[in-house]
C-alpha positions as CSV (number, residue, x, y, z in Angstrom):
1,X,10.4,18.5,7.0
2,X,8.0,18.4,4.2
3,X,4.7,15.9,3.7
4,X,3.6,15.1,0.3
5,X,1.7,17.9,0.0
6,X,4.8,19.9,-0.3
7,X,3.3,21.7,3.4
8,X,6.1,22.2,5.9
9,X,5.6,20.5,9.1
10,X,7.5,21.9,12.5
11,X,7.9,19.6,15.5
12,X,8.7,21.2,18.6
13,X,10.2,17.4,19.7
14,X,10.1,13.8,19.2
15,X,5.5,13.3,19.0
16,X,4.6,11.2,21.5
17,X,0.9,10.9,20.8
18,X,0.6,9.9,17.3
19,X,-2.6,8.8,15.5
20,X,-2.2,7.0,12.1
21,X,-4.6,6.7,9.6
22,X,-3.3,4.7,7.1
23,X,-2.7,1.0,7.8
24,X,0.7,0.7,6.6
25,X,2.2,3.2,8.5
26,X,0.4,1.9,11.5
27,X,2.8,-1.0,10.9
28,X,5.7,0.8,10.4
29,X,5.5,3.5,13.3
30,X,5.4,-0.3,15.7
31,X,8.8,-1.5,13.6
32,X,10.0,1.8,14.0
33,X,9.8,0.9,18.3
34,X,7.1,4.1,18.4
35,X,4.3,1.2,19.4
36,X,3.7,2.9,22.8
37,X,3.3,6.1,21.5
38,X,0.7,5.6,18.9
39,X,-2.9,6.3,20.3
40,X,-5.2,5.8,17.5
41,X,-5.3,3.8,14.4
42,X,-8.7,3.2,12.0
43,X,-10.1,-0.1,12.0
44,X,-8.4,-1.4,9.0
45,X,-5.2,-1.3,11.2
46,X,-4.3,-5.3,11.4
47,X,-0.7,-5.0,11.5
48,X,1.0,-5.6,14.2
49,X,-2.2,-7.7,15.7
50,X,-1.8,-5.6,19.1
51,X,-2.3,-2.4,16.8
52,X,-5.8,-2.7,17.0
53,X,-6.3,-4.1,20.4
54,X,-4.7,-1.6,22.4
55,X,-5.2,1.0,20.9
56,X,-8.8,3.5,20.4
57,X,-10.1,3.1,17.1
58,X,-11.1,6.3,15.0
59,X,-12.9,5.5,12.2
60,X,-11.6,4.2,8.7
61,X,-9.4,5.4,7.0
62,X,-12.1,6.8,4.2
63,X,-14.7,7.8,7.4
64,X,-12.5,8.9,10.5
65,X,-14.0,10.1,13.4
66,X,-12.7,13.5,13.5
67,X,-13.6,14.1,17.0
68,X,-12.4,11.6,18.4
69,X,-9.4,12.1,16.7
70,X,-9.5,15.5,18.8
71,X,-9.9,14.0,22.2
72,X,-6.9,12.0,21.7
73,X,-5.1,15.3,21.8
74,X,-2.5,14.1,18.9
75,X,0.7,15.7,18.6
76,X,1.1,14.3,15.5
77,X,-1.4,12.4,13.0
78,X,-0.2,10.2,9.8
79,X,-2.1,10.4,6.7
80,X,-1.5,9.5,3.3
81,X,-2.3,11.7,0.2
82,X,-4.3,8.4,-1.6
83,X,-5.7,6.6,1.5
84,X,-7.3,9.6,3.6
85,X,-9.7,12.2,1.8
86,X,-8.6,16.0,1.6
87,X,-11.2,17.5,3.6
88,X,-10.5,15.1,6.6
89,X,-7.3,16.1,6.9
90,X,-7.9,19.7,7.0
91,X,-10.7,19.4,9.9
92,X,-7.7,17.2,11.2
93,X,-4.9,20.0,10.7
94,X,-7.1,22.7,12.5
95,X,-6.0,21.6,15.8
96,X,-3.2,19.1,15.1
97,X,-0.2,18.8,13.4
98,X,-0.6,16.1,10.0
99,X,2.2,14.7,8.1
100,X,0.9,13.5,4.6
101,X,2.3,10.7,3.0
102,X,2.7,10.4,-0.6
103,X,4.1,6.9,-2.1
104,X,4.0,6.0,-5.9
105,X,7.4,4.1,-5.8
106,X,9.2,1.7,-3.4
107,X,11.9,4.3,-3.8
108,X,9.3,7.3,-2.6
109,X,8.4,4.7,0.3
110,X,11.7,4.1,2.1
111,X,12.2,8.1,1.4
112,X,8.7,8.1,3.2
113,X,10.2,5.7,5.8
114,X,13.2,7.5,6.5
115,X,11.3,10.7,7.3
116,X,9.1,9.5,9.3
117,X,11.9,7.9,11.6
118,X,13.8,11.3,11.4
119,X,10.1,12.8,13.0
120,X,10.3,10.3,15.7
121,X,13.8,10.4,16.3
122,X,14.2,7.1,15.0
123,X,16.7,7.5,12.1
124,X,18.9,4.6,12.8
125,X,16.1,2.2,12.9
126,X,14.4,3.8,9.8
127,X,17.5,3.5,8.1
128,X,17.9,0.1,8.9
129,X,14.5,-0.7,7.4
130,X,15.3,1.4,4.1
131,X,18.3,-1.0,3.3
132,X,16.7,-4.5,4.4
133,X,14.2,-3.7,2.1
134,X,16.3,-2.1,-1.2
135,X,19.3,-5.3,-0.7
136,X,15.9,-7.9,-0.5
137,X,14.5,-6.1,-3.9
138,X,17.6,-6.1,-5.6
139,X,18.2,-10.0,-4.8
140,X,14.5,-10.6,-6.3
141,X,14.4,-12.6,-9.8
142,X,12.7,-11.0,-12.5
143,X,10.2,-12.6,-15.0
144,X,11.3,-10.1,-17.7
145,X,8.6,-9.9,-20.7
146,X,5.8,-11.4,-19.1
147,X,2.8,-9.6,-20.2
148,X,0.1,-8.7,-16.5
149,X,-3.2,-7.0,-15.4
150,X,-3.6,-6.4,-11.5
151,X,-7.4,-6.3,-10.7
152,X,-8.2,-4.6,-7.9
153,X,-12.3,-4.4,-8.3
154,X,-15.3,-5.7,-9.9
155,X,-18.1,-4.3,-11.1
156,X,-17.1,-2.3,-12.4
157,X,-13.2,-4.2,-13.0
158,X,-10.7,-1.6,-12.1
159,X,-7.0,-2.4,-12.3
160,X,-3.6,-0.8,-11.2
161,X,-2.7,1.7,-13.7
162,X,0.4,3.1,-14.6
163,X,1.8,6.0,-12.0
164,X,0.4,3.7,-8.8
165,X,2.8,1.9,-6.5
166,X,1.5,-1.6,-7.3
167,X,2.6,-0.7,-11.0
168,X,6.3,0.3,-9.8
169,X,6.0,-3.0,-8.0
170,X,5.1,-5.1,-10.8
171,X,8.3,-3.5,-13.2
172,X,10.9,-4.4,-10.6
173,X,9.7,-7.5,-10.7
174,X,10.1,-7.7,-14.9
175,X,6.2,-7.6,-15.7
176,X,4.9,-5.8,-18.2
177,X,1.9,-4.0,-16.6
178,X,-0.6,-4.4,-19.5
179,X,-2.4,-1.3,-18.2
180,X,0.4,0.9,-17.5
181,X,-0.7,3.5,-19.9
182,X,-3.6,4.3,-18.7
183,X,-4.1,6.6,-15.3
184,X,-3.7,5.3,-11.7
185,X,-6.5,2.5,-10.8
186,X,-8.5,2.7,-14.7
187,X,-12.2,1.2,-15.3
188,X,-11.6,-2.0,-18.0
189,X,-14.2,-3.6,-19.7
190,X,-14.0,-7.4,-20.1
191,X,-13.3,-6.5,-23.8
192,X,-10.4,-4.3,-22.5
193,X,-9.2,-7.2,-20.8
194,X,-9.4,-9.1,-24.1
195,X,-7.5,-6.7,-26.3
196,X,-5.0,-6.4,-24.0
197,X,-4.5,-10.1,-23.9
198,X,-2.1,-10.9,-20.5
199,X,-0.2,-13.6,-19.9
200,X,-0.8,-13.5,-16.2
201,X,-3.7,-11.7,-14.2
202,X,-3.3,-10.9,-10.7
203,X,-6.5,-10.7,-8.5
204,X,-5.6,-8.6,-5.4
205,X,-6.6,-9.7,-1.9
206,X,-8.0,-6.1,-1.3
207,X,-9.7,-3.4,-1.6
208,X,-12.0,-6.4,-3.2
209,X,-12.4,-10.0,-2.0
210,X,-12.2,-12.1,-5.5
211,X,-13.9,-15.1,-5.1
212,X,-13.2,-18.3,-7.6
213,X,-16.4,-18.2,-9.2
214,X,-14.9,-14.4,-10.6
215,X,-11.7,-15.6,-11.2
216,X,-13.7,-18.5,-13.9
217,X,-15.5,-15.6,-15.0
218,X,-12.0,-13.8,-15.9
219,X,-10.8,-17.2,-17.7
220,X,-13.6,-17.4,-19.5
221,X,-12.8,-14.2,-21.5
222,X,-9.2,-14.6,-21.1
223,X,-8.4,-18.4,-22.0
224,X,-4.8,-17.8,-22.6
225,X,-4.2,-16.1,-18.8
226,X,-3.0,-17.6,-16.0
227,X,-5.5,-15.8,-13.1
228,X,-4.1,-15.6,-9.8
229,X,-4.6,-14.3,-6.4
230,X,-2.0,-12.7,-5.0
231,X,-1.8,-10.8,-1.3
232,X,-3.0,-7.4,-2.0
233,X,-1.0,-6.5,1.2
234,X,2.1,-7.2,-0.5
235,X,1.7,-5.2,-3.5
236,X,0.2,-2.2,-1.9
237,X,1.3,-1.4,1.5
238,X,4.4,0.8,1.4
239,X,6.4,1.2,4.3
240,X,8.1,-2.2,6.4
241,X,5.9,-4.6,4.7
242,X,7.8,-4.7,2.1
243,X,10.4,-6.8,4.3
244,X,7.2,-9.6,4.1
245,X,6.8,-8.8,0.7
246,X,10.1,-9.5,-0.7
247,X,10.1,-13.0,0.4
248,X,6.5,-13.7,-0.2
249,X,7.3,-12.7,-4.4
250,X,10.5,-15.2,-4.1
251,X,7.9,-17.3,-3.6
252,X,5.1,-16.2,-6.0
253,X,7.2,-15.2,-9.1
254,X,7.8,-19.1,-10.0
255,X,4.2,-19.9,-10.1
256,X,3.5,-16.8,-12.4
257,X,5.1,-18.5,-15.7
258,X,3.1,-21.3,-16.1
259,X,0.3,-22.9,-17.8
260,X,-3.4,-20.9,-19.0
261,X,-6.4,-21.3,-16.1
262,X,-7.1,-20.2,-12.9
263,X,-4.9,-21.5,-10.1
């Protein structure tokens, strides 16, 4: 099988001391019924709650403990090609075997999801996972036309740009990403915001934690926008979440059409 990276990884059987690096996948090796064989996740790891708990923490995902990582005596790691940096995984690779992720699409993450269940001899389930999630997309309403920014920082704002998963996110749900021609997670300027002129910005739960006082700061140079925030975990985390996130944007698209103001 081959990572994101295009590198070819050879398993000599099913890994059953796997340390995951990237939140999301933490998630999906437990829905995937691999809980018991995962040995260390970072310590942004929430999901499931007994991820963390039970588990030896090694670092973040941005800062891992590389040795540690080493004592755990992995027979396979999980990284992704966004979340980890490249010369972690290398130290990484020296003395274990790393599958790197790559996900730009929902489509790239239930092919990510599929291949990671064929790793851990978990097809079935990871197949089962694949098609809950495409039949609860393609039941989703759409809010065709309506014009969004995601922010996902401040100071400088920085928003999803086109080519980045939340950005294949926001098109199958109809919105117009106001940004999408611009590279993956762009600096704006408050009079980039202005120009661009959304009907609807989005203020991510993470990597940032919006406040209201910068959500009136938003309104104040967007008047016409509605400014909302939204579960970053939702938009962002590819892999089984998406289950969650189906239903939790059943229940967000209706409030996105609405009237100007934060909300």
């Amino acid at each position: 099988m081959r990572d994101g990276l295009g590198n070819e990884l050879l398993l000599a059987g099913p890994p059953q001391r796997i340390v995951s690096l990237v939140p999301s996948q933490t998630e999906l090796l437990f829905d995937l019924g691999a809980g018991e064989r995962v040995v260390g996740v970072t310590k942004f790891c929430v999901h499931p709650a007994q991820a963390r708990a039970s588990r030896r923490s090694v670092g973040g995902t941005k800062t891992p403990d590389i040795e540690r990582i080493r004592a755990l005596t992995p027979d396979l790691v999980l990284a992704n090609r966004e979340e980890n940096r490249a010369q972690d995984v290398a130290a990484i690779a020296a003395f274990a075997p790393v599958y790197v992720t790559e996900a730009n699409t929902v489509a790239q993450a239930l092919a990510m999801a599929r291949a990671v269940g064929f790793a851990l001899g978990a097809e079935a389930a990871a197949a089962r996972i694949a098609a809950d999630v495409e039949a609860a997309f393609s039941e989703l309403p759409r809010l065709d036309g309506l014009r969004c920014a995601y922010l996902i920082w401040r100071r400088p704002w920085m928003a999803a740009g086109g080519g980045s998963f939340i950005d294949d996110v926001l098109r199958r749900l109809g919105l117009a990403n106001v940004f999408a021609g611009r590279p993956r997670y762009p600096e704006v300027t408050a009079a980039d915001l202005a120009t661009a002129a959304p009907d609807v910005v989005l203020l991510s739960s993470e990597p940032y934690p919006f406040k209201p006082a910068h959500a009136q700061e938003l309104a104040d140079v967007l008047p016409q926008a509605r400014i909302l925030p939204v579960d970053g975990e939702m938009f962002c985390w590819p892999g089984s979440r998406l289950l969650a996130a189906a239903g939790y944007f059943h229940e967000l698209l209706p409030h996105l059409a609405g009237n100007a103001g934060v909300q």
